[in-house]
Jmol script that loads the backbone (N, CA, C; Angstrom):
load data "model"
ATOM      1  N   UNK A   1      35.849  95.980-141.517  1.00  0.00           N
ATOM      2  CA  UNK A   1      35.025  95.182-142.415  1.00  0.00           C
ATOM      3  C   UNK A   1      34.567  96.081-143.560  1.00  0.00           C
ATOM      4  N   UNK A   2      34.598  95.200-144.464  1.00  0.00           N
ATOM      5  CA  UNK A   2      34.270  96.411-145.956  1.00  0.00           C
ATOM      6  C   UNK A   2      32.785  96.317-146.252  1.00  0.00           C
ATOM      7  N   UNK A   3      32.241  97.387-147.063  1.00  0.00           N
ATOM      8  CA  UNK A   3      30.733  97.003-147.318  1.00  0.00           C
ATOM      9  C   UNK A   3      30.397  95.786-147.870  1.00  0.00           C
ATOM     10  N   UNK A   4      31.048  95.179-148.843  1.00  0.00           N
ATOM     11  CA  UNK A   4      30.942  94.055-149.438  1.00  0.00           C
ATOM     12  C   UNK A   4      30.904  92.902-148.344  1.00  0.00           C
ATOM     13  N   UNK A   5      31.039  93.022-147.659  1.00  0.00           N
ATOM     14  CA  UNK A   5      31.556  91.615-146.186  1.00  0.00           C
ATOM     15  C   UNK A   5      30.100  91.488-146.352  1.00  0.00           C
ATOM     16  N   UNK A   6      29.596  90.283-145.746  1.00  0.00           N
ATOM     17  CA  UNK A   6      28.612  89.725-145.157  1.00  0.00           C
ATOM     18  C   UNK A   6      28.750  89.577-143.948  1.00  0.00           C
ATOM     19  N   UNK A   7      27.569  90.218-143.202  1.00  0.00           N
ATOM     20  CA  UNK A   7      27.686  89.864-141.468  1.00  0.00           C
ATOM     21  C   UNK A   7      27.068  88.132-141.443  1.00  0.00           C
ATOM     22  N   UNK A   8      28.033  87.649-140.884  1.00  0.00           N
ATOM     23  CA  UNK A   8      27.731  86.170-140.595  1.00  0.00           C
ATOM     24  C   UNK A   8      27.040  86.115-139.178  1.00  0.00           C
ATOM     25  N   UNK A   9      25.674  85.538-139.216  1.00  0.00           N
ATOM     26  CA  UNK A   9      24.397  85.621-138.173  1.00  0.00           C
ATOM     27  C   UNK A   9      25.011  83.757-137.232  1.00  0.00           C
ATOM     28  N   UNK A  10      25.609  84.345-136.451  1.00  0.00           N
ATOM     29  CA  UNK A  10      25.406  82.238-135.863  1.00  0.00           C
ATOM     30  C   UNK A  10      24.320  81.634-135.938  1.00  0.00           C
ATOM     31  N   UNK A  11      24.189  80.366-136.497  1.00  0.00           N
ATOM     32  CA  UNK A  11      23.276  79.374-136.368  1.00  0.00           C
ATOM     33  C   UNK A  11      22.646  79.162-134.915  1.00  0.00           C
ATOM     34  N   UNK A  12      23.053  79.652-133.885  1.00  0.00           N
ATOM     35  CA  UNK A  12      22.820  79.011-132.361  1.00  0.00           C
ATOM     36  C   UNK A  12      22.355  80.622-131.399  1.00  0.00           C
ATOM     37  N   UNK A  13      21.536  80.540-131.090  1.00  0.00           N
ATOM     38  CA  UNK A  13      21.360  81.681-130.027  1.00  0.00           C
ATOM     39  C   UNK A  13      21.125  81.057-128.643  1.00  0.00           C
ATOM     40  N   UNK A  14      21.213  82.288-127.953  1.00  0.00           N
ATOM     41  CA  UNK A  14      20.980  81.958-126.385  1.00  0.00           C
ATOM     42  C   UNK A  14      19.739  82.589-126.101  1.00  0.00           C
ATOM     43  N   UNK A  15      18.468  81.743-125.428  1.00  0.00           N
ATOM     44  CA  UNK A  15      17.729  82.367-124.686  1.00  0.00           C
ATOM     45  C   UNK A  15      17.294  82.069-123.513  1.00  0.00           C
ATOM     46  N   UNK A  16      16.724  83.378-122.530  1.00  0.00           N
ATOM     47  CA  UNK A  16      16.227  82.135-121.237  1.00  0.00           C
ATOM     48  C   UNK A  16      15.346  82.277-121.646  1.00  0.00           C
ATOM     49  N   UNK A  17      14.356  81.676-120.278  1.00  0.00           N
ATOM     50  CA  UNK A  17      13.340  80.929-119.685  1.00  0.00           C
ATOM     51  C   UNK A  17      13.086  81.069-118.189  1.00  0.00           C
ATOM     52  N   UNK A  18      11.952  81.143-118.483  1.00  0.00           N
ATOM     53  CA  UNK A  18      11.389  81.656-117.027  1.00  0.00           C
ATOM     54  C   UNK A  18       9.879  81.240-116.666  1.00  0.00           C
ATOM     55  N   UNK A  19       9.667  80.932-115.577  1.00  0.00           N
ATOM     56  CA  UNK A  19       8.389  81.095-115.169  1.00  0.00           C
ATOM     57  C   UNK A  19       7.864  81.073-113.899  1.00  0.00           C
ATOM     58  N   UNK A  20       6.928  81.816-113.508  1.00  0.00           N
ATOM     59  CA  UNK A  20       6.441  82.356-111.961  1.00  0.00           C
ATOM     60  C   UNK A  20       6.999  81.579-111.216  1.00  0.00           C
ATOM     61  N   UNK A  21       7.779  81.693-109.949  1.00  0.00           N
ATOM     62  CA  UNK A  21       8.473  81.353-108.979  1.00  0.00           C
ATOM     63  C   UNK A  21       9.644  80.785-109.341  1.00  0.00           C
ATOM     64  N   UNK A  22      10.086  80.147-110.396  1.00  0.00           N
ATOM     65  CA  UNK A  22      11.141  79.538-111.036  1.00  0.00           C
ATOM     66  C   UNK A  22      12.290  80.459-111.310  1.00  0.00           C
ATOM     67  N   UNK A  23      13.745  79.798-111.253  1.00  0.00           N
ATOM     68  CA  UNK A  23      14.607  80.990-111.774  1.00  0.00           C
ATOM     69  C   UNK A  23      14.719  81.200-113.129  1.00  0.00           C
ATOM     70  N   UNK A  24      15.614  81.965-113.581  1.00  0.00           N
ATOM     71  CA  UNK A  24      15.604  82.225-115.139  1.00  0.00           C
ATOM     72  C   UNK A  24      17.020  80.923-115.475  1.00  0.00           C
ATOM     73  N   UNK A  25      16.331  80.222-116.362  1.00  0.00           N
ATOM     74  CA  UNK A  25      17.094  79.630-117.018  1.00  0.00           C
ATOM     75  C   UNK A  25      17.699  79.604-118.624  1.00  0.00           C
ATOM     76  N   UNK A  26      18.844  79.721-118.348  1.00  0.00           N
ATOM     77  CA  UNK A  26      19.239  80.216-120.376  1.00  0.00           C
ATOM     78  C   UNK A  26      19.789  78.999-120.882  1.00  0.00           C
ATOM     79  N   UNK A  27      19.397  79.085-122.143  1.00  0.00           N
ATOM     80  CA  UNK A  27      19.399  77.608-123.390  1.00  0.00           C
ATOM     81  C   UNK A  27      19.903  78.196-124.405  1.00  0.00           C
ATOM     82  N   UNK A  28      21.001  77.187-125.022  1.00  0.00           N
ATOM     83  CA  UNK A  28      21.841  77.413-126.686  1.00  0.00           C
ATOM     84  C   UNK A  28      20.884  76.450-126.785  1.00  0.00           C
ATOM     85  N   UNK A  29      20.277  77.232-128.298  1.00  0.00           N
ATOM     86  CA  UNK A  29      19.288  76.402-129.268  1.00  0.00           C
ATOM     87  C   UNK A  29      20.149  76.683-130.757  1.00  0.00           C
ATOM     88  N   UNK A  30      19.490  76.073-131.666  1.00  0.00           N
ATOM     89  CA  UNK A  30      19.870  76.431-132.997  1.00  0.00           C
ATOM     90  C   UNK A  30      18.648  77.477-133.104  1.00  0.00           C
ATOM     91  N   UNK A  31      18.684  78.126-134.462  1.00  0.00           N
ATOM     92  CA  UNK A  31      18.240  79.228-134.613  1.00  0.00           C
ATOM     93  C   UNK A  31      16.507  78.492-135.074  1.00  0.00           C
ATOM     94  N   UNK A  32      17.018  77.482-136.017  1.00  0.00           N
ATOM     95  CA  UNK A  32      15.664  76.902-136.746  1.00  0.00           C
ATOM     96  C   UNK A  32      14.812  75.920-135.821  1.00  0.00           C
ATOM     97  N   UNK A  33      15.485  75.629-134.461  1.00  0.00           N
ATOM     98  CA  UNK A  33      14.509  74.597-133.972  1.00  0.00           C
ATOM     99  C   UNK A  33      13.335  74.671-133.345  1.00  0.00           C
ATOM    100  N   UNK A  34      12.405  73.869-133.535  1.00  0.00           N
ATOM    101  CA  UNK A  34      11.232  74.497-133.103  1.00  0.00           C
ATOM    102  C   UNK A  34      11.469  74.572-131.766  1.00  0.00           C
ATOM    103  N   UNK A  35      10.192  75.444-131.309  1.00  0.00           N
ATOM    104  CA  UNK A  35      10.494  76.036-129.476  1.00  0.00           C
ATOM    105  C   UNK A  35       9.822  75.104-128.673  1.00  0.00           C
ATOM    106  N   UNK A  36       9.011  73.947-129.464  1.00  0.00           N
ATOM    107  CA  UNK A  36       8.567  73.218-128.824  1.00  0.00           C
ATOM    108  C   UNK A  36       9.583  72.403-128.127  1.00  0.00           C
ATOM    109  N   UNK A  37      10.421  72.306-128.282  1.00  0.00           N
ATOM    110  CA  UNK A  37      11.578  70.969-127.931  1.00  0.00           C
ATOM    111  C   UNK A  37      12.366  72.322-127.142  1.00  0.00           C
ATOM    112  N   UNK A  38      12.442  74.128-126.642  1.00  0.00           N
ATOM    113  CA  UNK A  38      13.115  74.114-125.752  1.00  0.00           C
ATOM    114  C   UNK A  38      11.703  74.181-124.980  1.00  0.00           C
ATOM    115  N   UNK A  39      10.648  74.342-124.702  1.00  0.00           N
ATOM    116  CA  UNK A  39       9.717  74.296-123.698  1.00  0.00           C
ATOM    117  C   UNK A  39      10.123  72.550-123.032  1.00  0.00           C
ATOM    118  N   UNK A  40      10.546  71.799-123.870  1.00  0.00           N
ATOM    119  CA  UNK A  40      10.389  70.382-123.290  1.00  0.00           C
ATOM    120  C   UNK A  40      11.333  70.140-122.650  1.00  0.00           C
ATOM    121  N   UNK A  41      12.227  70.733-122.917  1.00  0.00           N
ATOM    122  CA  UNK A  41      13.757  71.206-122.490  1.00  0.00           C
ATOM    123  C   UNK A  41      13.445  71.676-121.090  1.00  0.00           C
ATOM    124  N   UNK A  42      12.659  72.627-121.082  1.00  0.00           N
ATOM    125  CA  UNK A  42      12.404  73.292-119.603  1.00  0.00           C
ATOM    126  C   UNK A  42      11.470  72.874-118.783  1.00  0.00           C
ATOM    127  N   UNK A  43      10.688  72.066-119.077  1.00  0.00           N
ATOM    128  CA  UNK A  43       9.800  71.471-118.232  1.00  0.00           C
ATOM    129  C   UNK A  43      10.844  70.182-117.413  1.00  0.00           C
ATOM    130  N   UNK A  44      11.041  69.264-118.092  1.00  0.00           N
ATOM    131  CA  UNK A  44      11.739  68.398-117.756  1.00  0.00           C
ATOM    132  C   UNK A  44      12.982  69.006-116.891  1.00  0.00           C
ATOM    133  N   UNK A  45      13.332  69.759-116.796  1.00  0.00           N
ATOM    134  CA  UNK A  45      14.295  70.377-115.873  1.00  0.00           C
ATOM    135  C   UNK A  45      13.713  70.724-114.417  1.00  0.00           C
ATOM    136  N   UNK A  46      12.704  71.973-115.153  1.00  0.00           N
ATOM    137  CA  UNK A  46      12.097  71.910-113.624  1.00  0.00           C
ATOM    138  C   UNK A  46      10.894  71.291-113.405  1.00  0.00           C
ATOM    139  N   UNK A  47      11.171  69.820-113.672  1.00  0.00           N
ATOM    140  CA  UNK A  47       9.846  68.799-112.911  1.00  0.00           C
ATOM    141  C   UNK A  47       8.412  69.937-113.327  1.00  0.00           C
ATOM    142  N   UNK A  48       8.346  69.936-114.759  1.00  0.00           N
ATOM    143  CA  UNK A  48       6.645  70.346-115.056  1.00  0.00           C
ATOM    144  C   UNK A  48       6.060  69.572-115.591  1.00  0.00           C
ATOM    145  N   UNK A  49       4.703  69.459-116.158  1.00  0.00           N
ATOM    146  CA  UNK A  49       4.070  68.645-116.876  1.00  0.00           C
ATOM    147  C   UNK A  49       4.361  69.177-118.042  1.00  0.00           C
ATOM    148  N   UNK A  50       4.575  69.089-119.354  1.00  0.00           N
ATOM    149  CA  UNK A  50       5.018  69.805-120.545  1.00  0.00           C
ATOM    150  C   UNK A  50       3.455  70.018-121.134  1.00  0.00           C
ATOM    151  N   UNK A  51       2.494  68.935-121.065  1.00  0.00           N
ATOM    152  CA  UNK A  51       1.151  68.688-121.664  1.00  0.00           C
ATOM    153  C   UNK A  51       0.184  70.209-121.068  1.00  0.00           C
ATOM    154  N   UNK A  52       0.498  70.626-119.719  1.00  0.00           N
ATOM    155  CA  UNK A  52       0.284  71.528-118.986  1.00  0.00           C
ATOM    156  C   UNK A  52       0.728  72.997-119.171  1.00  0.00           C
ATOM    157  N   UNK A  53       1.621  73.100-120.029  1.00  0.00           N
ATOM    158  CA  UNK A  53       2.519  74.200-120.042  1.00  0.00           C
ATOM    159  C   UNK A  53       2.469  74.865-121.642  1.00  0.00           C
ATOM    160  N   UNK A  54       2.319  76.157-121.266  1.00  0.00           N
ATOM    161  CA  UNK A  54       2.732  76.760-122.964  1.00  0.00           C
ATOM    162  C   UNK A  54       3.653  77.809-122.876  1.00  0.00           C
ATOM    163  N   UNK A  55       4.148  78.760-123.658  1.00  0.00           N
ATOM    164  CA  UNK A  55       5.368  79.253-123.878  1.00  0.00           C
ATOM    165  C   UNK A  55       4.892  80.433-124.584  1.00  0.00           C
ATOM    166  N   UNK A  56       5.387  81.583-124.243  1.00  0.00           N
ATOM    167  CA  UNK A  56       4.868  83.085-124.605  1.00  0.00           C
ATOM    168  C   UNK A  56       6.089  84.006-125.105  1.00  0.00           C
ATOM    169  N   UNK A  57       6.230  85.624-125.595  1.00  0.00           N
ATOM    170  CA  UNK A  57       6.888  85.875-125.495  1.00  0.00           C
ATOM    171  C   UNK A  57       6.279  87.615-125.897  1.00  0.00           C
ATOM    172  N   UNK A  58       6.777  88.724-125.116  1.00  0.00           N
ATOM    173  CA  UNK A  58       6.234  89.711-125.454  1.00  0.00           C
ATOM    174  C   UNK A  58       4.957  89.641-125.053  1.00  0.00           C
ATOM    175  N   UNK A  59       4.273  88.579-124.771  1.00  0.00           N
ATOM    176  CA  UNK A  59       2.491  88.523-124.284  1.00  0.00           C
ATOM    177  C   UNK A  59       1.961  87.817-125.186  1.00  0.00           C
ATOM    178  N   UNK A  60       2.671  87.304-126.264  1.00  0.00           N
ATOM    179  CA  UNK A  60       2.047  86.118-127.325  1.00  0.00           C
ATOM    180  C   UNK A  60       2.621  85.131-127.265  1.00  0.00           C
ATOM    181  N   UNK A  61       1.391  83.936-127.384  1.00  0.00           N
ATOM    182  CA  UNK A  61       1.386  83.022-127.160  1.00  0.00           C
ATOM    183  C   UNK A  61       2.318  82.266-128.567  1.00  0.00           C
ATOM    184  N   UNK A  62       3.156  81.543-127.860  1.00  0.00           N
ATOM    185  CA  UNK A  62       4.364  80.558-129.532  1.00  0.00           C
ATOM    186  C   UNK A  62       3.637  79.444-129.955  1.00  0.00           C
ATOM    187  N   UNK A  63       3.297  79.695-131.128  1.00  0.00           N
ATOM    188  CA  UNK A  63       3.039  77.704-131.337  1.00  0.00           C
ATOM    189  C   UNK A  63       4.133  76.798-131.577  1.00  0.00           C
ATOM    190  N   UNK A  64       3.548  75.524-131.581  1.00  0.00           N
ATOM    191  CA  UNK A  64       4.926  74.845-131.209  1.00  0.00           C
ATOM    192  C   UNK A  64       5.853  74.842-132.370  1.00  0.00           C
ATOM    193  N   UNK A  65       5.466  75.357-133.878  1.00  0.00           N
ATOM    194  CA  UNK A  65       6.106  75.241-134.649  1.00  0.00           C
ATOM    195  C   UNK A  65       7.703  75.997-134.991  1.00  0.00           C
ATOM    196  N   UNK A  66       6.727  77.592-134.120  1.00  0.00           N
ATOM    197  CA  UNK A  66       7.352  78.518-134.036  1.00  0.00           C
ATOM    198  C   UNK A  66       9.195  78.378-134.099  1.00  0.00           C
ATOM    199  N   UNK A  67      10.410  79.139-134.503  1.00  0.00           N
ATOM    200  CA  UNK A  67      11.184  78.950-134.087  1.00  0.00           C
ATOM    201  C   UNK A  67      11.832  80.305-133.252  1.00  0.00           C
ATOM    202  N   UNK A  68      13.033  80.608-133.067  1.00  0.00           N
ATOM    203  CA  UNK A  68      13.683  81.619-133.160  1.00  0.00           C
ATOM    204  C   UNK A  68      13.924  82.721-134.319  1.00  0.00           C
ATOM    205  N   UNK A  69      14.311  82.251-135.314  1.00  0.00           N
ATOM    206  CA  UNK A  69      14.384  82.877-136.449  1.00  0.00           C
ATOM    207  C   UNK A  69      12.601  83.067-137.083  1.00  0.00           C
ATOM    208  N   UNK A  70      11.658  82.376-137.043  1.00  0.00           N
ATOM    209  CA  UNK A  70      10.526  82.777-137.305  1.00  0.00           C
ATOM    210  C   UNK A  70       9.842  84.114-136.542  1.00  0.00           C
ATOM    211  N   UNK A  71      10.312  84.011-135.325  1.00  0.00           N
ATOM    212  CA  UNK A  71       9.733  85.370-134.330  1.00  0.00           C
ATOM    213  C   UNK A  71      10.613  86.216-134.192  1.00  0.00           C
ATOM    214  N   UNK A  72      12.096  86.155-135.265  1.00  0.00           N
ATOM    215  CA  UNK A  72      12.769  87.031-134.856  1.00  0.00           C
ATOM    216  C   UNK A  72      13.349  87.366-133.601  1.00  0.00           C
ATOM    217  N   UNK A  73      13.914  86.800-132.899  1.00  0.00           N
ATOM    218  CA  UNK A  73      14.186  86.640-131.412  1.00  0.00           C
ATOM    219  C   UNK A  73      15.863  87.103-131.736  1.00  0.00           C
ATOM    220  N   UNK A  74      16.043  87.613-130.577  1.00  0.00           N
ATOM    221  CA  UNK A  74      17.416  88.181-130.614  1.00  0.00           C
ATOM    222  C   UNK A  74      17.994  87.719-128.969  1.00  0.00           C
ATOM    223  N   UNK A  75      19.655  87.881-129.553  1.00  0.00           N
ATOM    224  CA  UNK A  75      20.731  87.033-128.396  1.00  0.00           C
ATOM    225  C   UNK A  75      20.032  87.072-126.739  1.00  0.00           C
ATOM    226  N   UNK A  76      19.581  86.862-125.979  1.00  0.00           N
ATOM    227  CA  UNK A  76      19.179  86.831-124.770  1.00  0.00           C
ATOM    228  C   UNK A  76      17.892  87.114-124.094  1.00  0.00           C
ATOM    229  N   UNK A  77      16.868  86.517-125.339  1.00  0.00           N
ATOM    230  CA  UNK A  77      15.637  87.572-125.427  1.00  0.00           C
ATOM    231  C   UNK A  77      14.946  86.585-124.474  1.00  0.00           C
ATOM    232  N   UNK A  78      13.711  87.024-123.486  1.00  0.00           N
ATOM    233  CA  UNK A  78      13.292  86.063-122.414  1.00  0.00           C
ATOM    234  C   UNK A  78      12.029  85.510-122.372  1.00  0.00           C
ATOM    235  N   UNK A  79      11.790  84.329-123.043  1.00  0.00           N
ATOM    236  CA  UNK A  79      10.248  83.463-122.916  1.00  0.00           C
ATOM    237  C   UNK A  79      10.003  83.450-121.490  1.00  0.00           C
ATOM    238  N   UNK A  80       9.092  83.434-121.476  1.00  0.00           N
ATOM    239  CA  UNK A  80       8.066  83.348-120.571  1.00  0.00           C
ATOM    240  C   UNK A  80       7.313  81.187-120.602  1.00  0.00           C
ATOM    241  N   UNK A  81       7.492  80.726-119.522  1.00  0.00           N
ATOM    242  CA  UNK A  81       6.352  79.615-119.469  1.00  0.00           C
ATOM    243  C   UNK A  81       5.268  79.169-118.453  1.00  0.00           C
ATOM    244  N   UNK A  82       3.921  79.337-119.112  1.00  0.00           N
ATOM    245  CA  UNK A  82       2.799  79.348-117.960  1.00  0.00           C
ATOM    246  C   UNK A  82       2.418  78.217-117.727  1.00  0.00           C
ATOM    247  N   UNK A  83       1.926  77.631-116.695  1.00  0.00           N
ATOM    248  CA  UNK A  83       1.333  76.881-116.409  1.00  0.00           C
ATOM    249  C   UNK A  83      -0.126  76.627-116.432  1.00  0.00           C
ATOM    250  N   UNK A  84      -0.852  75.646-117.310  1.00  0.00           N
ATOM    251  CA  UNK A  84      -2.187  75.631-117.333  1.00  0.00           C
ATOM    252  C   UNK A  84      -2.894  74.868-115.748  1.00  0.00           C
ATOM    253  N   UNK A  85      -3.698  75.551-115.336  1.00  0.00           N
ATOM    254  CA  UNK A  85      -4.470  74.903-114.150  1.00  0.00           C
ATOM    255  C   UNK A  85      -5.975  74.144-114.392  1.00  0.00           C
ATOM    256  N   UNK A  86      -6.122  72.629-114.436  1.00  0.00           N
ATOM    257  CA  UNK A  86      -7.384  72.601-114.869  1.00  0.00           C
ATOM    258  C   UNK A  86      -8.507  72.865-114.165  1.00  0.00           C
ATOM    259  N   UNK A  87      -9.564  73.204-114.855  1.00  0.00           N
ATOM    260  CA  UNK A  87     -10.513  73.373-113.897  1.00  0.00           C
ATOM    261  C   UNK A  87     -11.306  72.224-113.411  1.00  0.00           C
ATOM    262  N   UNK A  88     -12.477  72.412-112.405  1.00  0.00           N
ATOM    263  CA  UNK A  88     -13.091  70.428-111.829  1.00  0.00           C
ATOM    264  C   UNK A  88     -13.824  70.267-113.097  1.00  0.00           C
ATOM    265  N   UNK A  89     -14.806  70.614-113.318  1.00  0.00           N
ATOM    266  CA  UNK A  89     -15.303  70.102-114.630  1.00  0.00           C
ATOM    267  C   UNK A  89     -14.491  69.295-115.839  1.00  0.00           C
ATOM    268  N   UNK A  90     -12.971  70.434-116.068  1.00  0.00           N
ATOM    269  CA  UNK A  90     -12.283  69.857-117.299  1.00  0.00           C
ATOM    270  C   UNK A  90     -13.095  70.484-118.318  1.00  0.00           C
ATOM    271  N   UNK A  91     -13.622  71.897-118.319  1.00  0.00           N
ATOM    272  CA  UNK A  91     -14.298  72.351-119.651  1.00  0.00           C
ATOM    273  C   UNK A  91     -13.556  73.549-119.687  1.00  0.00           C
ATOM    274  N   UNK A  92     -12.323  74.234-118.892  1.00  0.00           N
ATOM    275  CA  UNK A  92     -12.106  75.225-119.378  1.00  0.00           C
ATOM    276  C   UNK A  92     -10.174  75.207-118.424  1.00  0.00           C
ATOM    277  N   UNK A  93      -9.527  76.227-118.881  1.00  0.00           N
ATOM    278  CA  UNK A  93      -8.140  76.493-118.400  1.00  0.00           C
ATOM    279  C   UNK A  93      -8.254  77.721-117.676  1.00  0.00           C
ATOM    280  N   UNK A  94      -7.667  77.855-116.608  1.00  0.00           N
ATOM    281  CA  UNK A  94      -7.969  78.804-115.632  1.00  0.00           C
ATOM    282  C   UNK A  94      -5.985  79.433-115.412  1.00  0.00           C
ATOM    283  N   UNK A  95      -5.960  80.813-115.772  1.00  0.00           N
ATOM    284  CA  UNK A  95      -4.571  81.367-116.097  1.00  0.00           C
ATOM    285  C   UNK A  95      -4.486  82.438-115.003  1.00  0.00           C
ATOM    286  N   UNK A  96      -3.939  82.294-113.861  1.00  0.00           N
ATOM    287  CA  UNK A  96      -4.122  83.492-113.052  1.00  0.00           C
ATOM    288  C   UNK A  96      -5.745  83.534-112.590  1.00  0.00           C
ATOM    289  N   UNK A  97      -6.124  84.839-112.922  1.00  0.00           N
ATOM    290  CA  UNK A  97      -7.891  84.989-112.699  1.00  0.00           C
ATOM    291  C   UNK A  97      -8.786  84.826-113.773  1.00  0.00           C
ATOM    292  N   UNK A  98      -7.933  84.473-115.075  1.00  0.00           N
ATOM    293  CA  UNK A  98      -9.377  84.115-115.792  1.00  0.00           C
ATOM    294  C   UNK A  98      -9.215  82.640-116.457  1.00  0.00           C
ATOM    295  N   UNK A  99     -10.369  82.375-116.695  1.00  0.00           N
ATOM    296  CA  UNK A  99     -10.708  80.925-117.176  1.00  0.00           C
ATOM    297  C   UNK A  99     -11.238  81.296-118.661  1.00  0.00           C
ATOM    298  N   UNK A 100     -10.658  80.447-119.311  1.00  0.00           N
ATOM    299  CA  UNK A 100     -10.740  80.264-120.539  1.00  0.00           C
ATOM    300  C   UNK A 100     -11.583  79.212-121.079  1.00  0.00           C
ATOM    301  N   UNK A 101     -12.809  79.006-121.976  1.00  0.00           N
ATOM    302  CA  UNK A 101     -13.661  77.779-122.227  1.00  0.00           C
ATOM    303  C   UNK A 101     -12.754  76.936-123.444  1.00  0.00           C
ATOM    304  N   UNK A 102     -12.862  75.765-123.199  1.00  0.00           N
ATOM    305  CA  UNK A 102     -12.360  74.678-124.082  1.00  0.00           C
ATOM    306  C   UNK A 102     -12.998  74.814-125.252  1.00  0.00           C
TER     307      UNK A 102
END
end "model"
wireframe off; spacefill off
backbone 0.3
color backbone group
């Protein structure tokens, strides 16, 4: 390839998905789509509540707008998805050991 070439980036990457007790599951997305639609992707697979669930990566939290190409994500890179637990009240989200206030 000559310097002049352009490296052509595919439109489509692969990433998994994972979350506590679950296996790792890998998804062809397009590069631009939001990550909200593969979290929905993965809930619905493994029987989650999606309303319940958010999507991380590196230890930060994705908003749903987020895409691949916005976070820079590369070929096989691995989200993370947690599960929110509510608490009895309903005034706060409880993640592991800490609870978070609404």
């Amino acid at each position: 390839m000559s310097e002049t070439e352009e490296v052509q980036v595919s439109p489509h990457i692969t990433l998994k998905v994972q979350s506590v007790g679950r296996g790792v599951v890998p998804f062809r997305i397009r590069r631009t789509m939001p990550l909200v639609k593969l979290r929905d992707a993965y809930c619905s697979q493994m029987g989650l509540c999606k309303e319940l669930t958010f999507m991380s990566f590196d230890g930060d939290k994705i908003d749903d707008t987020e895409t691949a190409d916005s976070l820079l994500l590369e070929q096989d890179d691995m989200l993370e998805v947690f599960v929110k637990h509510q608490v009895e009240a309903g005034d706060g989200v409880t993640l592991g050991n800490n609870t978070l206030s609404a």
